[in-house]
Biopython code that builds the backbone (N, CA, C, O; Angstrom):
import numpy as np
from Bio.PDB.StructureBuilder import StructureBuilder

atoms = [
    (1, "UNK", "N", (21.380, -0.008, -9.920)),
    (1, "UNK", "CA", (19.970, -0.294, -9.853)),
    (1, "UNK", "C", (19.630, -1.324, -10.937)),
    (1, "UNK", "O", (20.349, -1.275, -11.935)),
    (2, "UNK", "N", (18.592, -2.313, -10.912)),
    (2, "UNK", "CA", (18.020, -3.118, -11.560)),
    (2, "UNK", "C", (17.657, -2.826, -12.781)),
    (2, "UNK", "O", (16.872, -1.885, -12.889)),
    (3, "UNK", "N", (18.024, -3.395, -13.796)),
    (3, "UNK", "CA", (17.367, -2.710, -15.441)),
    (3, "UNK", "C", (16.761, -3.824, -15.532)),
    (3, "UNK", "O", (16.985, -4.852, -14.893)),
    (4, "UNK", "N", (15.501, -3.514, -16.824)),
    (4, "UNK", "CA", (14.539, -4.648, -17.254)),
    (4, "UNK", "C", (15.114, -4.726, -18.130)),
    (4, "UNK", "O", (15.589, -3.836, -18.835)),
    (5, "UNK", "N", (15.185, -6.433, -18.270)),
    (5, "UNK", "CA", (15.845, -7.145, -19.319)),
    (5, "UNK", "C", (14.763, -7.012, -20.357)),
    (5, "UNK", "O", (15.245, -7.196, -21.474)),
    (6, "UNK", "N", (13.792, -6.820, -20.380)),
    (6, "UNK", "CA", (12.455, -6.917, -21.595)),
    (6, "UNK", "C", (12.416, -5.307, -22.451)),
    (6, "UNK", "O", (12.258, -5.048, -23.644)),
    (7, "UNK", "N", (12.641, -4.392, -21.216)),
    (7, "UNK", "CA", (12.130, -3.085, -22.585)),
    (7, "UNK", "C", (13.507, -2.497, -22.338)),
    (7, "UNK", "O", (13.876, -1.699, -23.200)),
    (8, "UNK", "N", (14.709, -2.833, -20.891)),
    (8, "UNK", "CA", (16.149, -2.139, -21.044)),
    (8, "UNK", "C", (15.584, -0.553, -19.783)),
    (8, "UNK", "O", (16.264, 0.427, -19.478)),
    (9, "UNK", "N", (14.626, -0.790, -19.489)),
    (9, "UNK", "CA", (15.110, 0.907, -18.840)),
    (9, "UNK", "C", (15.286, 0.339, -16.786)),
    (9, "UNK", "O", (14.950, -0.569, -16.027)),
    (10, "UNK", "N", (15.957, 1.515, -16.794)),
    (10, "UNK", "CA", (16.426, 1.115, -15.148)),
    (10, "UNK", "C", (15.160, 1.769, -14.304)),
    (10, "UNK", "O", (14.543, 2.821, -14.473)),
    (11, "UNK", "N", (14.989, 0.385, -13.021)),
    (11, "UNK", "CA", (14.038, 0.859, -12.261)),
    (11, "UNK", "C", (14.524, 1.470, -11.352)),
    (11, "UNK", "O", (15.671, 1.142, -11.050)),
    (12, "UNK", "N", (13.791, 2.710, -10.474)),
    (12, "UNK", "CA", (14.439, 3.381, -9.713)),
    (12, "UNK", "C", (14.590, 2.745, -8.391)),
    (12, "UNK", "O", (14.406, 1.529, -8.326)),
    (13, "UNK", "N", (14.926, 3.457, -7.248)),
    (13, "UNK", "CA", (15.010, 2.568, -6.017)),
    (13, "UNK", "C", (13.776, 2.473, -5.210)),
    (13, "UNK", "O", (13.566, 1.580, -4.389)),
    (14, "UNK", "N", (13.118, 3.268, -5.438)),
    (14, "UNK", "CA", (11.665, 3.154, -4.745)),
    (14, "UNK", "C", (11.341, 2.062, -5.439)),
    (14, "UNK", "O", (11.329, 1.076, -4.702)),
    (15, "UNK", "N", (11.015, 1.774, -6.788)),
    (15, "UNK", "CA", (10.302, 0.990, -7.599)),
    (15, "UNK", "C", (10.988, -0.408, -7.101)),
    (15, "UNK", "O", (10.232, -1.290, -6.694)),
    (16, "UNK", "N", (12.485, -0.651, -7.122)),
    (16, "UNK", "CA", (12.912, -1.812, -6.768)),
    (16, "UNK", "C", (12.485, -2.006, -5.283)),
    (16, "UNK", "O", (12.196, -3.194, -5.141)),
    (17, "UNK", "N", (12.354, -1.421, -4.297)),
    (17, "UNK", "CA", (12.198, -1.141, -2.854)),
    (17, "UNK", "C", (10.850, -1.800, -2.536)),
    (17, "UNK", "O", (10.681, -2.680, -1.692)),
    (18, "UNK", "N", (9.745, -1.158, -3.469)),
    (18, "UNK", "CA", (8.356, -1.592, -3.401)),
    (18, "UNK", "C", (8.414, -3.487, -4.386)),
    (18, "UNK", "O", (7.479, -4.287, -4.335)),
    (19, "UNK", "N", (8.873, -3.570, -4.651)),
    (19, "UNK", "CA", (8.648, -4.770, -5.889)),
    (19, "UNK", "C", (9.696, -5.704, -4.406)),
    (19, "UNK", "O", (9.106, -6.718, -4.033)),
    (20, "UNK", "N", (10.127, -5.618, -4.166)),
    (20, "UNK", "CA", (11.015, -6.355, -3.120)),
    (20, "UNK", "C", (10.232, -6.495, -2.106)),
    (20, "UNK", "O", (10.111, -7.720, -2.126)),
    (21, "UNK", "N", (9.651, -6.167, -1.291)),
    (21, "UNK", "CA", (8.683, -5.701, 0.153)),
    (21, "UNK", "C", (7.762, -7.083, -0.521)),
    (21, "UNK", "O", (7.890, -8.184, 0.013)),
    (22, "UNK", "N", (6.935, -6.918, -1.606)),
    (22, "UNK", "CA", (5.938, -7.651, -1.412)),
    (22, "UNK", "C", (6.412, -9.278, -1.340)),
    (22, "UNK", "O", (5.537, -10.086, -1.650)),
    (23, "UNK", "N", (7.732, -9.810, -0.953)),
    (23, "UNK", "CA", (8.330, -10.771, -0.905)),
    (23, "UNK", "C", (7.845, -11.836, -2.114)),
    (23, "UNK", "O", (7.620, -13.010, -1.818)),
    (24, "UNK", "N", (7.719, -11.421, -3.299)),
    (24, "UNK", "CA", (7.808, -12.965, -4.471)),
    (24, "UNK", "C", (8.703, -12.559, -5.424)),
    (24, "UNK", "O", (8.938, -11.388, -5.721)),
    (25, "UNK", "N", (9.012, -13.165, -5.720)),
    (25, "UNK", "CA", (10.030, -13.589, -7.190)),
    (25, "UNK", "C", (9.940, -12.858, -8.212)),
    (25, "UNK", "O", (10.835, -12.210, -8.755)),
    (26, "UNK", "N", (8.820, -12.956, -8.499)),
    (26, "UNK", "CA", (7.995, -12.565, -9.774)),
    (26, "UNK", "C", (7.916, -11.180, -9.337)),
    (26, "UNK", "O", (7.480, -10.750, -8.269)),
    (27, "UNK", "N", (8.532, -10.380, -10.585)),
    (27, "UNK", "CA", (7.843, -8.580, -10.363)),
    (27, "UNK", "C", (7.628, -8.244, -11.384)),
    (27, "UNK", "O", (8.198, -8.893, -12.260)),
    (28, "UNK", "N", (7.149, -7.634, -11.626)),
    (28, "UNK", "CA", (6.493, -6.516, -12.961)),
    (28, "UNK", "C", (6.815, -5.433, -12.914)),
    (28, "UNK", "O", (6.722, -4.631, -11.985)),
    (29, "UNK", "N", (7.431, -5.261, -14.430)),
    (29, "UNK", "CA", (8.134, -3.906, -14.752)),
    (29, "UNK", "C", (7.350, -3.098, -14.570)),
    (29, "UNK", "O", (6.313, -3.553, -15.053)),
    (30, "UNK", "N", (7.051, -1.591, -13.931)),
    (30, "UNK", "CA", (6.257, -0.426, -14.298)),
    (30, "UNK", "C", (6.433, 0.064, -15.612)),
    (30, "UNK", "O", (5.353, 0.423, -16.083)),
    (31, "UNK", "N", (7.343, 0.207, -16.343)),
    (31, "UNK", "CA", (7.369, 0.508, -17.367)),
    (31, "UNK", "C", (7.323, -0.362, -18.245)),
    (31, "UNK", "O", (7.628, 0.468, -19.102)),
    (32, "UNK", "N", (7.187, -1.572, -19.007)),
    (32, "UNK", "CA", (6.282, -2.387, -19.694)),
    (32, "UNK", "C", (5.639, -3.393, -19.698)),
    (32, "UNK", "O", (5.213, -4.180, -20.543)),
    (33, "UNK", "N", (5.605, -3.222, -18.107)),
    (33, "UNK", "CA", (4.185, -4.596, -17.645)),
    (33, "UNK", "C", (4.367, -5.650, -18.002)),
    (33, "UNK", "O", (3.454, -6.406, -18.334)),
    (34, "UNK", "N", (5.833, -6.008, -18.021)),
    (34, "UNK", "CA", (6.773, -7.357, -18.446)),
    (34, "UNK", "C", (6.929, -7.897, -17.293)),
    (34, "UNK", "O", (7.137, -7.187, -16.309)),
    (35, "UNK", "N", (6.845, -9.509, -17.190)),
    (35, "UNK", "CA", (7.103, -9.991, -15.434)),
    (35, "UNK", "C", (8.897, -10.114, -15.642)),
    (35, "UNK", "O", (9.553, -10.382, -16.648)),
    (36, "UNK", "N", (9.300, -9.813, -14.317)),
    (36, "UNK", "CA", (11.017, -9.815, -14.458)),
    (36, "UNK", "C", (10.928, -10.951, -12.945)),
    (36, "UNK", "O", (10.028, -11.116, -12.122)),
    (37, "UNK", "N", (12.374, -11.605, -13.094)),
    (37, "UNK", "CA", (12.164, -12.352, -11.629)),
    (37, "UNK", "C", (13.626, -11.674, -11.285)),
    (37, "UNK", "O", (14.411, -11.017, -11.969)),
    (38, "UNK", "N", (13.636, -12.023, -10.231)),
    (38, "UNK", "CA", (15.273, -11.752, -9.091)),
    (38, "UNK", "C", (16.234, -13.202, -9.990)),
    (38, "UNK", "O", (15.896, -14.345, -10.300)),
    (39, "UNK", "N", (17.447, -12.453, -10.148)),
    (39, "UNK", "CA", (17.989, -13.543, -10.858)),
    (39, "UNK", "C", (18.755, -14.362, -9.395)),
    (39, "UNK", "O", (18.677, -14.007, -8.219)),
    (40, "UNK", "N", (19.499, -15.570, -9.996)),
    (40, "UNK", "CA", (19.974, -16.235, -8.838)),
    (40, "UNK", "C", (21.506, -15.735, -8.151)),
    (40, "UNK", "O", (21.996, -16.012, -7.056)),
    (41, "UNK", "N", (21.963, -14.986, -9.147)),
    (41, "UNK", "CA", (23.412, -14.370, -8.825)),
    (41, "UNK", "C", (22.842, -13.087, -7.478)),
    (41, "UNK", "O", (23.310, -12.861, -6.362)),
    (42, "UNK", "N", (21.731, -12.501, -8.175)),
    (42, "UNK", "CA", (21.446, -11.706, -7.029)),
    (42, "UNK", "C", (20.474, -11.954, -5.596)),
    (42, "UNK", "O", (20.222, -11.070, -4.777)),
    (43, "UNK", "N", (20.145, -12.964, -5.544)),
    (43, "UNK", "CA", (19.352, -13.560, -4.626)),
    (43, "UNK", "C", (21.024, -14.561, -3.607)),
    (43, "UNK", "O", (21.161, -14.524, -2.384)),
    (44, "UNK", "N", (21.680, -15.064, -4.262)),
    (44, "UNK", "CA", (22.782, -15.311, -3.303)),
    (44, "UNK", "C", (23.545, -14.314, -2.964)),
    (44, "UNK", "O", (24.451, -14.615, -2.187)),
    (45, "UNK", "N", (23.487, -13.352, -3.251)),
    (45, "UNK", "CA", (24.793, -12.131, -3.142)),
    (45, "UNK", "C", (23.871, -11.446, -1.620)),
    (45, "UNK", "O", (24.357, -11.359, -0.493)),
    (46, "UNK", "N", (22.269, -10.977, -2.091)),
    (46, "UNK", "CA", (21.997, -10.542, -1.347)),
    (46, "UNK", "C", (21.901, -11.318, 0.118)),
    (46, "UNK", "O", (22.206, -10.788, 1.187)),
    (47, "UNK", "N", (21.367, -12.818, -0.057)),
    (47, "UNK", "CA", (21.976, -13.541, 1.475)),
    (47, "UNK", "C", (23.060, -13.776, 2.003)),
    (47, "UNK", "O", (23.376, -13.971, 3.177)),
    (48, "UNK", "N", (23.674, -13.745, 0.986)),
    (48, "UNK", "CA", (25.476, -13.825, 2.134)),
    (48, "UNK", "C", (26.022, -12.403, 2.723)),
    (48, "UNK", "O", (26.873, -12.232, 3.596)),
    (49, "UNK", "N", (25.337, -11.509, 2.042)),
    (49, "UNK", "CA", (25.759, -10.348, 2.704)),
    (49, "UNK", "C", (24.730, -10.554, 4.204)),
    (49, "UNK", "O", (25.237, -10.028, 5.195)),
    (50, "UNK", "N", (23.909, -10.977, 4.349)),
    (50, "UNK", "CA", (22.951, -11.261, 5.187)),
    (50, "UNK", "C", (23.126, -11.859, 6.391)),
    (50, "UNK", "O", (23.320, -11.268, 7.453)),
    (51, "UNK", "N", (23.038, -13.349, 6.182)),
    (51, "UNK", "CA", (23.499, -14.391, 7.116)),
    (51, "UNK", "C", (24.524, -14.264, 7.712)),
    (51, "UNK", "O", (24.481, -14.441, 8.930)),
    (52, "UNK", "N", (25.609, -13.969, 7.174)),
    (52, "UNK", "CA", (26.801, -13.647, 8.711)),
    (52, "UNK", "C", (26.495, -13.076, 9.657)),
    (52, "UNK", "O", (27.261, -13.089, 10.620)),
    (53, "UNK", "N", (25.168, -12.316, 9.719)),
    (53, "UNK", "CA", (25.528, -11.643, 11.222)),
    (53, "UNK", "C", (24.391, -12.317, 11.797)),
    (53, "UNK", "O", (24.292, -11.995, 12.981)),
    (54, "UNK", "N", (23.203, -13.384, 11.314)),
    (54, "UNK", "CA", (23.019, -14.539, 12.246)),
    (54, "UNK", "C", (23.796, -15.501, 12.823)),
    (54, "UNK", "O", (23.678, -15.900, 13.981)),
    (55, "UNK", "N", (24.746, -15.948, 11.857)),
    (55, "UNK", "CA", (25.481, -17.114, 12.849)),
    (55, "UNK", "C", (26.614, -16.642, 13.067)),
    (55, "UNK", "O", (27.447, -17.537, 12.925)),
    (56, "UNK", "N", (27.153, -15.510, 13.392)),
    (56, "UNK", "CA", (28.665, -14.776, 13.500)),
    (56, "UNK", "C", (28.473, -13.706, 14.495)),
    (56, "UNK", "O", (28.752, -13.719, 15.694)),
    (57, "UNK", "N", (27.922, -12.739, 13.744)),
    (57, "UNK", "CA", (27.834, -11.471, 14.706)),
    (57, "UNK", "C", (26.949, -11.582, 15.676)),
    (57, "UNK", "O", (27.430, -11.159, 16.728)),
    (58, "UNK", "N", (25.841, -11.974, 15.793)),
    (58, "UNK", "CA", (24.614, -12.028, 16.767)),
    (58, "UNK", "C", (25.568, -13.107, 17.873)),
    (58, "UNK", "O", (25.906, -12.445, 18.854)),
    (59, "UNK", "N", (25.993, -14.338, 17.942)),
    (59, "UNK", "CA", (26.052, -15.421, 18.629)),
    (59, "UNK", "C", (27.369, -14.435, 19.313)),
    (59, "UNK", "O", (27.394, -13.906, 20.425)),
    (60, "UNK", "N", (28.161, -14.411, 18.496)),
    (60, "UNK", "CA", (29.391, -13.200, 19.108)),
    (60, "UNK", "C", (29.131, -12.242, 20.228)),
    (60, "UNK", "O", (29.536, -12.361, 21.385)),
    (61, "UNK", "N", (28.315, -11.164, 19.674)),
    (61, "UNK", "CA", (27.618, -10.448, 20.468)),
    (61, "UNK", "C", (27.222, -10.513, 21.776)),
    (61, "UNK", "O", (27.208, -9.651, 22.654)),
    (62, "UNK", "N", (26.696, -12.417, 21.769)),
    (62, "UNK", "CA", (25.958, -12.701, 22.937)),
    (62, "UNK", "C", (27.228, -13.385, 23.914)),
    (62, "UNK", "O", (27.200, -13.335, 25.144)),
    (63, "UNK", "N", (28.033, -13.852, 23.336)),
    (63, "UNK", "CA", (28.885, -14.127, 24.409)),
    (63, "UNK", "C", (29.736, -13.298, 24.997)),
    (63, "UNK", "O", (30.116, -13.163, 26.160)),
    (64, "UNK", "N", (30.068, -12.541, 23.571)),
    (64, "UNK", "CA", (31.022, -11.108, 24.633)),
    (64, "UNK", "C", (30.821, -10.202, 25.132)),
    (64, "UNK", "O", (31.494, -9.686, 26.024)),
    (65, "UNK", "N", (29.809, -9.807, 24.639)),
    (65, "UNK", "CA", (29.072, -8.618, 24.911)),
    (65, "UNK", "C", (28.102, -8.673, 26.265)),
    (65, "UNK", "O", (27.695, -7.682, 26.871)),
    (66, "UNK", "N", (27.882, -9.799, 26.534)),
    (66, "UNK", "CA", (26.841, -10.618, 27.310)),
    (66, "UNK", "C", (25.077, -9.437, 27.271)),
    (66, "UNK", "O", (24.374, -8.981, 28.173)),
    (67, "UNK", "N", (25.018, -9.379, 26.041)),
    (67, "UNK", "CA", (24.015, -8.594, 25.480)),
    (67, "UNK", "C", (22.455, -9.197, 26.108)),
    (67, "UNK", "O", (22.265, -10.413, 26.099)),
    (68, "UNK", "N", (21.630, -8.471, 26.517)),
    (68, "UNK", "CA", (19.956, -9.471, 26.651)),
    (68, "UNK", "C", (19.426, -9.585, 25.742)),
    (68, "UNK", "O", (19.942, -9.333, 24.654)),
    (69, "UNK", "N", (18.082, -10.050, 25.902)),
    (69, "UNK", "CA", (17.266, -10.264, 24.544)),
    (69, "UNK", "C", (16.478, -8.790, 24.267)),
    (69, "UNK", "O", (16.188, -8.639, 23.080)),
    (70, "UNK", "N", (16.195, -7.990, 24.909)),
    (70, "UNK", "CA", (16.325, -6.398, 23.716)),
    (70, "UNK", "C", (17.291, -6.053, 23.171)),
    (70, "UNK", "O", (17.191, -5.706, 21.994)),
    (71, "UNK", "N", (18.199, -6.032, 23.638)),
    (71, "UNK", "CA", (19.337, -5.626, 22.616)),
    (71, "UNK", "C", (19.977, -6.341, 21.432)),
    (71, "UNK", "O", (20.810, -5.920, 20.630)),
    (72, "UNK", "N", (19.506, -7.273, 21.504)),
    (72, "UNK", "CA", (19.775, -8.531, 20.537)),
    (72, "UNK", "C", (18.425, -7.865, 19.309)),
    (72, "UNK", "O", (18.449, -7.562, 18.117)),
    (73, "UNK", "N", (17.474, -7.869, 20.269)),
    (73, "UNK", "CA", (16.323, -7.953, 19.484)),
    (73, "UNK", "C", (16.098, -6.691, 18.464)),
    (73, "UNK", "O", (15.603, -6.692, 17.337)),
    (74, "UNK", "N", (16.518, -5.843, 19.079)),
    (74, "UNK", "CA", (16.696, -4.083, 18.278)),
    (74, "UNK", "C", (17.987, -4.852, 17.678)),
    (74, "UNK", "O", (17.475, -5.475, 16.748)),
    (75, "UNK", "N", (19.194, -5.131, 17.673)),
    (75, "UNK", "CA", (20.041, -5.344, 16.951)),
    (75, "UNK", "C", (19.706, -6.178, 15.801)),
    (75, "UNK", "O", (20.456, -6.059, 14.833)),
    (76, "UNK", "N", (18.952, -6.812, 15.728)),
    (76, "UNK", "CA", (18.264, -7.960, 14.866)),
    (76, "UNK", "C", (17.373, -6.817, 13.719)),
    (76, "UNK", "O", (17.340, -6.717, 12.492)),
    (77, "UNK", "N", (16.835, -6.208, 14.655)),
    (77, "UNK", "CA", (15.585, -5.262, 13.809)),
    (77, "UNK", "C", (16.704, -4.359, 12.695)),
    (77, "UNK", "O", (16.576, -4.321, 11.471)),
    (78, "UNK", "N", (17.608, -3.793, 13.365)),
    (78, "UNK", "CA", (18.464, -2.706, 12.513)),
    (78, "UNK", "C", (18.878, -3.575, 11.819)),
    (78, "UNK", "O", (18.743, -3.233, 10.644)),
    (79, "UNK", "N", (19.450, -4.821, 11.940)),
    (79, "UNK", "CA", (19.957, -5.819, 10.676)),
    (79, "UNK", "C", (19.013, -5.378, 10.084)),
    (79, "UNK", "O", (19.050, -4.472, 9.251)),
    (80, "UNK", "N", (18.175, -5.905, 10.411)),
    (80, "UNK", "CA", (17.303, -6.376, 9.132)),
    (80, "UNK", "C", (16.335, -5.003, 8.278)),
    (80, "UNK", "O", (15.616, -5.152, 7.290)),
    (81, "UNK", "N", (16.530, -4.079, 8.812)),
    (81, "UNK", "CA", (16.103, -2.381, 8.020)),
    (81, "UNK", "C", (17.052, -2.414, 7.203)),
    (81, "UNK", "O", (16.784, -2.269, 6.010)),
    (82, "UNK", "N", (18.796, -2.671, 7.738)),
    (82, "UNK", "CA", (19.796, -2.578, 6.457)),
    (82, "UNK", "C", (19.426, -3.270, 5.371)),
    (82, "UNK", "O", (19.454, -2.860, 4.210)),
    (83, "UNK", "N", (19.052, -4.403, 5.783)),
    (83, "UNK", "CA", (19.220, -5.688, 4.990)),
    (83, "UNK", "C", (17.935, -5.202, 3.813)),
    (83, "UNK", "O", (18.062, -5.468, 2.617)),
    (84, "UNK", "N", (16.722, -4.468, 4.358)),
    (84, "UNK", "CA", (15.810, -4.170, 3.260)),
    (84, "UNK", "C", (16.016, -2.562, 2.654)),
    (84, "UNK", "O", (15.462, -2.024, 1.695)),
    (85, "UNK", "N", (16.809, -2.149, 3.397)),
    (85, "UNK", "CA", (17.090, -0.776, 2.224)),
    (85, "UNK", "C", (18.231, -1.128, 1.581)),
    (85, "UNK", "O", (18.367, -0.377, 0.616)),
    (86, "UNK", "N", (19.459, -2.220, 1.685)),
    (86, "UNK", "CA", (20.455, -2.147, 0.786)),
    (86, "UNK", "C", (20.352, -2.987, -0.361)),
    (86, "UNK", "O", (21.047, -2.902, -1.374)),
    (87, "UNK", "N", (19.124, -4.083, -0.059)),
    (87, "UNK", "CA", (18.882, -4.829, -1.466)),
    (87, "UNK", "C", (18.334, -4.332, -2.595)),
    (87, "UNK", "O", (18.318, -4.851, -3.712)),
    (88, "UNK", "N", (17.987, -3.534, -2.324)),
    (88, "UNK", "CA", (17.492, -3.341, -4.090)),
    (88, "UNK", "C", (18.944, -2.630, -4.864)),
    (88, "UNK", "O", (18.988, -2.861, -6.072)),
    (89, "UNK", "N", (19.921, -1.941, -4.395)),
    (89, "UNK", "CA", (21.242, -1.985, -4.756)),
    (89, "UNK", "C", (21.841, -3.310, -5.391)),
    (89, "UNK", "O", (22.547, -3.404, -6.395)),
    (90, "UNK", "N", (21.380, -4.306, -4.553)),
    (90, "UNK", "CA", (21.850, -5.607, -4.688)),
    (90, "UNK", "C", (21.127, -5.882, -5.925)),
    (90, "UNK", "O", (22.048, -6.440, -6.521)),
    (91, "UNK", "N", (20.008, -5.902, -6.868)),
    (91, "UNK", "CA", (19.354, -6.481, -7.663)),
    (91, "UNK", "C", (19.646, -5.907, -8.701)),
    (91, "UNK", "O", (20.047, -4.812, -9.096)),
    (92, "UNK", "N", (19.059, -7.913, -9.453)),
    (92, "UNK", "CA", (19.735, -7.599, -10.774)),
    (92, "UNK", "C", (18.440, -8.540, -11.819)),
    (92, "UNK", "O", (18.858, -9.688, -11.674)),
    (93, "UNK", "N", (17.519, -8.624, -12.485)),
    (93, "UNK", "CA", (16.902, -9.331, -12.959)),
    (93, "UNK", "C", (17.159, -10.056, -13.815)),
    (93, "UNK", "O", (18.191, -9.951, -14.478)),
    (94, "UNK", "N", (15.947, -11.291, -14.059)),
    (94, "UNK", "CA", (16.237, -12.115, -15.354)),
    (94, "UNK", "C", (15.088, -12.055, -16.179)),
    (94, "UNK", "O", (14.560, -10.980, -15.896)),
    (95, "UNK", "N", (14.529, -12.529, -16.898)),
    (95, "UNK", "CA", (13.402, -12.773, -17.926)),
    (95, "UNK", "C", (12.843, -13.815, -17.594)),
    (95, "UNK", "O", (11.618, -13.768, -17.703)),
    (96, "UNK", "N", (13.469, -15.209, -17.047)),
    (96, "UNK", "CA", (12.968, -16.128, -16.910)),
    (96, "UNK", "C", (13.447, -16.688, -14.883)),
    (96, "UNK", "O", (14.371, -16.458, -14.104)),
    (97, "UNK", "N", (12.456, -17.289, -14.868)),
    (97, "UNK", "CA", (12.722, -17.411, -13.451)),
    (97, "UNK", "C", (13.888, -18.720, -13.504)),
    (97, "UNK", "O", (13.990, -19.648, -14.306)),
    (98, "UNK", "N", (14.621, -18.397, -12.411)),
    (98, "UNK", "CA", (16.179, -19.113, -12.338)),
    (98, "UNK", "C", (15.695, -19.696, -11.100)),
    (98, "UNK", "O", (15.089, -19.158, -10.173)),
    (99, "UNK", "N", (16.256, -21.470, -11.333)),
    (99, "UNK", "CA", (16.281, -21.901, -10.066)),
    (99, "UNK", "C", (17.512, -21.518, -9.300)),
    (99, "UNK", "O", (18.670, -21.281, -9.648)),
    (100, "UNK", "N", (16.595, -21.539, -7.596)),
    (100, "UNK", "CA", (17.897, -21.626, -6.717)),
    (100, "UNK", "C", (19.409, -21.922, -6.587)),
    (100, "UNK", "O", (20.387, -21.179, -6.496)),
    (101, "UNK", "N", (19.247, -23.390, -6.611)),
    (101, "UNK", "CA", (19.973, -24.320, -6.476)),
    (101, "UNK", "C", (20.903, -24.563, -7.975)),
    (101, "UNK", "O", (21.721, -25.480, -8.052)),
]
sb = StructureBuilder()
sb.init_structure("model")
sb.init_model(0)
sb.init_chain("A")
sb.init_seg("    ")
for serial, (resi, resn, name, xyz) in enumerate(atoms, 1):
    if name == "N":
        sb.init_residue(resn, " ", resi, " ")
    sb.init_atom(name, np.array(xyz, "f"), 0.0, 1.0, " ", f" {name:<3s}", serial, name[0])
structure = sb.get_structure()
């Protein structure tokens, strides 16, 4: 789980769960109202675990599977429930906001 680099204590997974959902960069510690950002090691870790199964598994799927567009589309949805309950596992903060690139 994510520790704050400003006061050191670990946020729990709800807390990382909710601070993630509202999709910005910028989060604020509950426990000392310090802004923390998503560092960049964990913002690439969490998309590559991601993106393969847009351009790999999904396109796959559709040719072998000869899947329709609900099943694609629920398959897309369950990606993407994984994809928001396993990131905050994935996070790791910084103090200062890190570029992307």
């Amino acid at each position: 789980m994510p520790v704050c680099q400003h006061c050191g204590e670990a946020w729990s997974y709800k807390e990382s769960l909710k601070q993630i959902i509202k999709l910005r960069r910028k989060m604020i510690c509950e426990h000392c109202n310090e802004q923390q950002y998503s560092s960049q090691r964990s913002y690439w870790i969490s998309q590559m675990v991601f993106l393969p199964a847009y351009f790999i598994i999904i396109p796959l799927m559709n040719i072998v599977f000869n899947v329709g567009f609900i099943t694609g589309f629920l398959f897309i949805t369950l990606l993407a429930t994984f994809y928001i309950l396993i990131t905050p596992k994935l996070l790791s903060l910084s103090n200062k906001e890190e570029p992307l690139w």
